[in-house]
Z-matrix of the N, CA and C atoms (Angstrom, degrees):
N
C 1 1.435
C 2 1.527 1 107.91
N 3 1.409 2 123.05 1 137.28
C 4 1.546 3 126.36 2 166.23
C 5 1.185 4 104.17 3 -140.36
N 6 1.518 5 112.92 4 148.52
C 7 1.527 6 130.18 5 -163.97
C 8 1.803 7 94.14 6 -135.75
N 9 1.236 8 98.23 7 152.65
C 10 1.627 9 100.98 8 160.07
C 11 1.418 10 111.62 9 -103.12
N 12 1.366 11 115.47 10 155.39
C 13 1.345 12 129.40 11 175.39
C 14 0.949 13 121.73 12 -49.51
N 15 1.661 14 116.95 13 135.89
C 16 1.696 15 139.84 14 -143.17
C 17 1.480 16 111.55 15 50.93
N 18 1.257 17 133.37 16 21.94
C 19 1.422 18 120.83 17 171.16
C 20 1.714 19 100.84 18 -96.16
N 21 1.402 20 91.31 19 137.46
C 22 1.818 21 106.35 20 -179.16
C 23 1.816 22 109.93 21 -73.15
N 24 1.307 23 100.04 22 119.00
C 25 1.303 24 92.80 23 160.27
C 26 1.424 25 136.47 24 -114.84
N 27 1.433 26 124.41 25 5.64
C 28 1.164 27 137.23 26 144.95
C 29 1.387 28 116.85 27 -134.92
N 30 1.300 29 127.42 28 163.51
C 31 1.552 30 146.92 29 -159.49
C 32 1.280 31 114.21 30 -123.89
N 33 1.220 32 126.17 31 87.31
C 34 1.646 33 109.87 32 170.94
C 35 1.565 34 119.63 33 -36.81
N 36 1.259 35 114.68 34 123.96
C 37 1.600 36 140.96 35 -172.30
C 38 1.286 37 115.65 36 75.05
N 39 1.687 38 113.57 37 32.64
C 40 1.522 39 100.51 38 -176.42
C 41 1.779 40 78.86 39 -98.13
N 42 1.709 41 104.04 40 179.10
C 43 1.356 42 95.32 41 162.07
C 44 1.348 43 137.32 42 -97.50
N 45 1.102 44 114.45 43 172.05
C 46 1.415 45 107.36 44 -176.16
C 47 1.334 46 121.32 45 -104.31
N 48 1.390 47 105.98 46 127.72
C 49 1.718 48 120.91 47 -159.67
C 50 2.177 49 108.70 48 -96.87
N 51 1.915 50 86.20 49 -26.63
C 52 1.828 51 94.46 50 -165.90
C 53 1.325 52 81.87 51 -159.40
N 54 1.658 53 86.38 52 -179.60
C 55 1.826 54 121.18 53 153.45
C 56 1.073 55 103.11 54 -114.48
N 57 1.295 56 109.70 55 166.33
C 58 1.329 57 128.25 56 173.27
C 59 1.874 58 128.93 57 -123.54
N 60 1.183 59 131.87 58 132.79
C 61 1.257 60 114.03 59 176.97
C 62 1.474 61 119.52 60 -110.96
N 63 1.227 62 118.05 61 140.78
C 64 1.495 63 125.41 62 -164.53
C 65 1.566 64 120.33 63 -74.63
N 66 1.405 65 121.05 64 74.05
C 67 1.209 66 117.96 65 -165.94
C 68 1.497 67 128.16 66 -53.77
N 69 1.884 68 107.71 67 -52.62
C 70 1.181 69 109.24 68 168.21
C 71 1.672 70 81.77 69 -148.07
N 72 1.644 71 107.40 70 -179.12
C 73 1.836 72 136.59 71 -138.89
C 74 1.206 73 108.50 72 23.30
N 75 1.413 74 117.71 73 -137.14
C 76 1.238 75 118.37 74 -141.19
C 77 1.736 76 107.29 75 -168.76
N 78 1.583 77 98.14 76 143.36
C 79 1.687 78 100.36 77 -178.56
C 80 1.329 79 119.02 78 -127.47
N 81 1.434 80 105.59 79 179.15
C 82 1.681 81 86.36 80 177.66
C 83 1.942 82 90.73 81 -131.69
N 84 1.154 83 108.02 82 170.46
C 85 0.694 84 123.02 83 -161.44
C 86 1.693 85 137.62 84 -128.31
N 87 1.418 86 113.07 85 50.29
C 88 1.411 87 125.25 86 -147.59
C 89 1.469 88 139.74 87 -91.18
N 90 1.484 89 113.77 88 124.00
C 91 1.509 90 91.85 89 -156.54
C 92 1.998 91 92.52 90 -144.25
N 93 1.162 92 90.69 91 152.19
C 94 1.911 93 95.82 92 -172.08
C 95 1.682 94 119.96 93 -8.25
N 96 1.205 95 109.48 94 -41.08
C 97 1.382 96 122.91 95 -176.42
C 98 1.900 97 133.16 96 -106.50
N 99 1.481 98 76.74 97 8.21
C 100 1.557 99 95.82 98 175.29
C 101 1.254 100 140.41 99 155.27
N 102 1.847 101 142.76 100 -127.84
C 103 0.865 102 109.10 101 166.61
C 104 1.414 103 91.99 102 -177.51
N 105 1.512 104 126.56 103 167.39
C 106 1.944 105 116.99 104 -159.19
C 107 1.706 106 75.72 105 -169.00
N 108 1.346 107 94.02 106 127.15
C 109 1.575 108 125.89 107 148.85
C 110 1.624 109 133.59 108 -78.23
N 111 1.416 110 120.36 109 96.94
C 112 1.328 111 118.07 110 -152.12
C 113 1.837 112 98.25 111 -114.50
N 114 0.883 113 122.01 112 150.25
C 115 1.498 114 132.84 113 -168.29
C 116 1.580 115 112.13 114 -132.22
N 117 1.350 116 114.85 115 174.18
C 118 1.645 117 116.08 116 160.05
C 119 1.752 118 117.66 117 -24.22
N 120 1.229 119 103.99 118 118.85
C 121 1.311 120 118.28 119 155.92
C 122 1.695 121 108.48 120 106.81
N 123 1.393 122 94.20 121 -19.82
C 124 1.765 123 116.14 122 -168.36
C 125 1.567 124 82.53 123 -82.82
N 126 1.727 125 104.03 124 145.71
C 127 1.622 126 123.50 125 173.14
C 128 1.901 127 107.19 126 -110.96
N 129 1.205 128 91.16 127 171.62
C 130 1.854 129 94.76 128 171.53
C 131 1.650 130 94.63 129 -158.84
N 132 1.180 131 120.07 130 -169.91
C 133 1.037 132 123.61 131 -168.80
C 134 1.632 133 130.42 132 67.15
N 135 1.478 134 118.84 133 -22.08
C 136 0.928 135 130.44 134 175.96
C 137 1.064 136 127.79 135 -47.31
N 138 1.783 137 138.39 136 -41.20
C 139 1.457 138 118.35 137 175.04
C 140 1.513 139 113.44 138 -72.54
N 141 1.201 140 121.64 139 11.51
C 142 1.400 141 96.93 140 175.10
C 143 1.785 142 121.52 141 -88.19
N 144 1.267 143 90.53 142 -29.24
C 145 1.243 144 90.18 143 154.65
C 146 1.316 145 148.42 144 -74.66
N 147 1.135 146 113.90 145 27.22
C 148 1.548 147 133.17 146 179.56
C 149 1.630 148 110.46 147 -126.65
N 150 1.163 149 108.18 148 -4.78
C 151 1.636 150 132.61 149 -167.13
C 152 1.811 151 98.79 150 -128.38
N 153 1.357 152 108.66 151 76.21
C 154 1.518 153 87.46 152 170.67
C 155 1.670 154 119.98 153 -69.98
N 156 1.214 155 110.08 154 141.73
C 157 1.824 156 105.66 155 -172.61
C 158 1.583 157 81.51 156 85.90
N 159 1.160 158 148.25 157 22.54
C 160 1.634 159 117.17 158 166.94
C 161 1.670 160 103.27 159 -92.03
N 162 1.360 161 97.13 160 155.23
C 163 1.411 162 111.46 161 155.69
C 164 1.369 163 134.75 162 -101.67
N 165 1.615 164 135.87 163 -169.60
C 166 0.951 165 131.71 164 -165.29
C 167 1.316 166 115.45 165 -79.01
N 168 1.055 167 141.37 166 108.08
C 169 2.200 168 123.63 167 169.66
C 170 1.203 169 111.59 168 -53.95
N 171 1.091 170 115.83 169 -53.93
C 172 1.967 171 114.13 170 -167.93
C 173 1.913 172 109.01 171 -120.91
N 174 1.261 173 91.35 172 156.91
C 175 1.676 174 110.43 173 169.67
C 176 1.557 175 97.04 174 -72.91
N 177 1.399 176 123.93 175 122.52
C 178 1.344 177 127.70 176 135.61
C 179 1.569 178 129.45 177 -79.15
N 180 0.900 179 110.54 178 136.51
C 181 1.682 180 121.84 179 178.43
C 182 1.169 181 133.44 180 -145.24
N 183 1.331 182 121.18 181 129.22
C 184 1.559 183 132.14 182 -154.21
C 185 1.968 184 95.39 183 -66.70
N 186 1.095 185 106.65 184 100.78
C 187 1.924 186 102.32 185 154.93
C 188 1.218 187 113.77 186 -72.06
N 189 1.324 188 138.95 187 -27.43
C 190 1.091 189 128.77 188 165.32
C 191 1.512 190 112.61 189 -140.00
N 192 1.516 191 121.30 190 171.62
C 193 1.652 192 125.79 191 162.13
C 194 1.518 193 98.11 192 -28.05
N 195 1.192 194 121.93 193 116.81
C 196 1.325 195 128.83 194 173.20
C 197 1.519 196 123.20 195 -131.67
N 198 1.348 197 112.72 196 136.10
C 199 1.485 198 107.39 197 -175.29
C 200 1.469 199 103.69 198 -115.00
N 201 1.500 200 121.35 199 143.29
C 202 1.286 201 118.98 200 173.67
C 203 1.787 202 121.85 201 -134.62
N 204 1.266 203 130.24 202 126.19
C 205 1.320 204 114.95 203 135.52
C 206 1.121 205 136.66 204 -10.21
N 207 1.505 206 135.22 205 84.76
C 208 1.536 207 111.30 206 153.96
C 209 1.330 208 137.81 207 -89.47
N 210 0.797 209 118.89 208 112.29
C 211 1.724 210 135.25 209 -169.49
C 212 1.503 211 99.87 210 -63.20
N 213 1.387 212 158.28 211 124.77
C 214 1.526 213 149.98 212 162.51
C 215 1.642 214 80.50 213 -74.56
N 216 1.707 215 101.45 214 151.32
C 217 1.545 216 121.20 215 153.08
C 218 1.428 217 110.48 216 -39.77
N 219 0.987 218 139.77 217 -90.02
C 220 1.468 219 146.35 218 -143.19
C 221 2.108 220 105.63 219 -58.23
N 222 1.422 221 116.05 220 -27.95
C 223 0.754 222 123.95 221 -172.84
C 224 2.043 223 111.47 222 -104.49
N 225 0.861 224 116.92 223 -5.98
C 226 1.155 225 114.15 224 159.52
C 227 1.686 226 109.03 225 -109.69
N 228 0.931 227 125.59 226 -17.32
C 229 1.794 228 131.55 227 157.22
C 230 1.797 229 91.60 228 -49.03
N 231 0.988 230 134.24 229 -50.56
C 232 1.618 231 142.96 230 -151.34
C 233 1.378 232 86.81 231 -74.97
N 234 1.875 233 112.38 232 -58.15
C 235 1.673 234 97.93 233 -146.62
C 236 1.560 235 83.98 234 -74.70
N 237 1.305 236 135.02 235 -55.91
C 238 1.381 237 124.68 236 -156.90
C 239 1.444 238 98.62 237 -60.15
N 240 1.492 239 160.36 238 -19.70
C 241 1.167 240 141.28 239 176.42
C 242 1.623 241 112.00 240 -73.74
N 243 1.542 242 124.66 241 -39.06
C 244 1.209 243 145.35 242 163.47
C 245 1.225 244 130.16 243 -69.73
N 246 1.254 245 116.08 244 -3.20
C 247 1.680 246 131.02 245 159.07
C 248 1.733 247 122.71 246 -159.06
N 249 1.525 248 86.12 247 94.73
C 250 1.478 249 110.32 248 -179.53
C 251 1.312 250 102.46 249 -31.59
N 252 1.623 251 118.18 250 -72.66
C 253 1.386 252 124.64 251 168.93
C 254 1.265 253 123.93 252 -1.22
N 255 1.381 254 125.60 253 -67.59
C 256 1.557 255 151.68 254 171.85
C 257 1.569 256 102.15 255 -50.65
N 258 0.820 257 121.86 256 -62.50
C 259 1.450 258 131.19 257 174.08
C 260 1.450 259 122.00 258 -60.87
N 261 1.376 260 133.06 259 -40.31
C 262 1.194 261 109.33 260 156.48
C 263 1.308 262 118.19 261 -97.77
N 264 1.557 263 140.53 262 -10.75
C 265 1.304 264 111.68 263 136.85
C 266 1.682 265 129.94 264 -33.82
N 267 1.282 266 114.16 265 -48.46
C 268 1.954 267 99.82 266 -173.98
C 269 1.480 268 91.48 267 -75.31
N 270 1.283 269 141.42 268 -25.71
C 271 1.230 270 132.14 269 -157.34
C 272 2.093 271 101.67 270 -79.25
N 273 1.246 272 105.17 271 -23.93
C 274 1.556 273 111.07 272 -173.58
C 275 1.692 274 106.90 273 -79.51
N 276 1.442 275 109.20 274 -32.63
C 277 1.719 276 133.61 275 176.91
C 278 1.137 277 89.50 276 -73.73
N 279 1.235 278 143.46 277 -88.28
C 280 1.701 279 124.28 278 -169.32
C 281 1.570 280 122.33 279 -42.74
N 282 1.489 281 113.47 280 -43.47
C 283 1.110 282 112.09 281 172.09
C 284 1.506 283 116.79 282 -38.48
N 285 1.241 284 106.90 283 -53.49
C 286 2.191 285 122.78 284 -151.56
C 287 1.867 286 80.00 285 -77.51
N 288 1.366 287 115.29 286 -70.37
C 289 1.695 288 108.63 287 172.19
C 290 0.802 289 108.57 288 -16.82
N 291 1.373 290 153.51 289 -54.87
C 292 1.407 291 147.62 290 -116.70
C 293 1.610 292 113.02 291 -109.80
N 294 1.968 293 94.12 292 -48.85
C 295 0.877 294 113.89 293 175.38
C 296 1.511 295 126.71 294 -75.04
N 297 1.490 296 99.60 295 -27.72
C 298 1.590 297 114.21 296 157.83
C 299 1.328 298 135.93 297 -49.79
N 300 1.204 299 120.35 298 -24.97
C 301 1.478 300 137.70 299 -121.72
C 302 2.398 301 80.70 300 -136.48
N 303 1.234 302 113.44 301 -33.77
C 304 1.504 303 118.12 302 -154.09
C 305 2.164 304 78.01 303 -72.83
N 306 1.370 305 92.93 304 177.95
C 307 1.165 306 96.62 305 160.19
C 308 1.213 307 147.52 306 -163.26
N 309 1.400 308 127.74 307 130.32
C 310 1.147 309 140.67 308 -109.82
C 311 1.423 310 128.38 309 -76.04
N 312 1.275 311 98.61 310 138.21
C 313 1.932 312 95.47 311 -171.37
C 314 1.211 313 130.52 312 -55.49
């Protein structure tokens, strides 16, 4: 998938169908409380698949010409069940997000 810059590629509360991986530019990533610049190699889309019936949390948006991976649900459910690896890598990236994102005492 490639989008040009400022085109939306996800909608907070739409649902979520995949993830996506950030092949080349760059997105941002925006949600009530803020906002994270993600580049090559960086994913999004990911909690929905851990949430069946989940929807989107944040607006994604192309900062620049951006190309992406789309992963369908059913098929990245496969690779992360079939390679632990995969799985706690995104699981260590949500973590640091998460913890990134809180704010600070």
């Amino acid at each position: 998938m490639t989008s040009e810059a400022g085109q939306i590629l996800a909608l907070e509360g739409d649902p979520g169908s995949g993830m996506f991986v950030i092949l080349d530019g760059t997105v941002s990533v925006e949600w009530r409380g803020g906002s994270v610049e993600l580049g090559p190699g960086d994913f999004f889309g990911e909690l929905t698949l851990l949430a069946p019936g989940g929807t989107r949390i944040a607006r994604v948006r192309a900062s620049s010409h951006v190309t992406c991976l789309a992963i369908p649900r059913d098929d990245a459910l496969s690779l992360i069940e079939s390679e632990p690896s995969v799985a706690l890598a995104m699981l260590k990236e949500i973590a640091r997000r998460f913890a990134s994102a809180l704010p600070e005492a």
